[in-house]
C-alpha positions as CSV (number, residue, x, y, z in Angstrom):
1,X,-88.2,-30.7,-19.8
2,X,-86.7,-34.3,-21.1
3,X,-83.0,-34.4,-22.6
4,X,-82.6,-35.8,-25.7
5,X,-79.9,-38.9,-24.6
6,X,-76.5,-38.3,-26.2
7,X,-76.1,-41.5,-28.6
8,X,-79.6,-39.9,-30.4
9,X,-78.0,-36.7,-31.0
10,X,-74.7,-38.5,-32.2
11,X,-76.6,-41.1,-34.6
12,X,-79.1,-38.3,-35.4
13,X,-75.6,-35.8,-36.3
14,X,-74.8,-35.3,-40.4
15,X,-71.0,-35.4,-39.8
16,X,-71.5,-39.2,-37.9
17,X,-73.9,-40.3,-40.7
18,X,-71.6,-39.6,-43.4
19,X,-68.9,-41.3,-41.6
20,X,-71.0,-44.3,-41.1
21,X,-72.1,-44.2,-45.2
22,X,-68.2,-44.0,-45.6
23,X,-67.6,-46.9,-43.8
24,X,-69.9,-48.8,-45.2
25,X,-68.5,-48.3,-48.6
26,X,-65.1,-49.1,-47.4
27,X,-66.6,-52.5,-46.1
28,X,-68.2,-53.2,-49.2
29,X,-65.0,-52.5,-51.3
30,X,-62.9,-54.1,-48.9
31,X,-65.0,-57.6,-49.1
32,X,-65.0,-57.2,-53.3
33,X,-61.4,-56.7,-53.8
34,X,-60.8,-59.6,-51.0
35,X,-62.7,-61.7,-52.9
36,X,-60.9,-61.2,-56.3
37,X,-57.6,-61.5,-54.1
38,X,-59.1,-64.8,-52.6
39,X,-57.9,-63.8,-49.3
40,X,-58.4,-60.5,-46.4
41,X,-56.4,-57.8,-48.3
42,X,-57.3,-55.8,-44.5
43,X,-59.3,-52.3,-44.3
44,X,-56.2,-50.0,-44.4
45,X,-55.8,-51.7,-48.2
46,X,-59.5,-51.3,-48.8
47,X,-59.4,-47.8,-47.3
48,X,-56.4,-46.5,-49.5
49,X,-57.6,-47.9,-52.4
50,X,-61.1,-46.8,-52.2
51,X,-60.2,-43.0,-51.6
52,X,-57.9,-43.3,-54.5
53,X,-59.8,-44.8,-56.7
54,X,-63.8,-44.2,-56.0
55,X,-64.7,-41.7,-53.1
56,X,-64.7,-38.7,-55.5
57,X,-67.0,-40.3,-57.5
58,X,-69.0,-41.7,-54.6
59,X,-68.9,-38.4,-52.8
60,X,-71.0,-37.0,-56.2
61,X,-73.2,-39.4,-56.0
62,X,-74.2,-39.7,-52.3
63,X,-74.4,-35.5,-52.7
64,X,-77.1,-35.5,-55.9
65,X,-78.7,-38.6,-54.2
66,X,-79.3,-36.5,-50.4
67,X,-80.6,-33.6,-52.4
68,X,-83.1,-35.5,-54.1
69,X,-84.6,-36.1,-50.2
């Protein structure tokens, strides 16, 4: 019988892909308000502002979008 290794059940897991969609968005916010701030406003800005601001919304989104799959 062959084990699956543990890194493909981790990258395979919901819960980690959802963190790793997260972060992504966090990056991507964090580099556009940087760049309006013309200079590193940091991740724990970026990650502060985002939840405030646009992770409901995003959250919506991401769920319509994975039931479409």
């Amino acid at each position: 019988m062959s084990e699956i290794a543990p890194d493909k059940i981790l990258t395979n897991s919901s819960l980690y892909q959802e963190f790793v969609a997260q972060r992504d968005e966090i990056l991507r916010h964090k580099w556009i308000k940087s760049e309006k701030a013309k200079h590193d406003i940091g991740f724990e800005a970026a990650l502060v502002d985002w939840m405030l601001n646009h992770r409901s919304e995003w959250k919506k989104e991401r769920s319509k979008k994975l039931q479409r799959t």
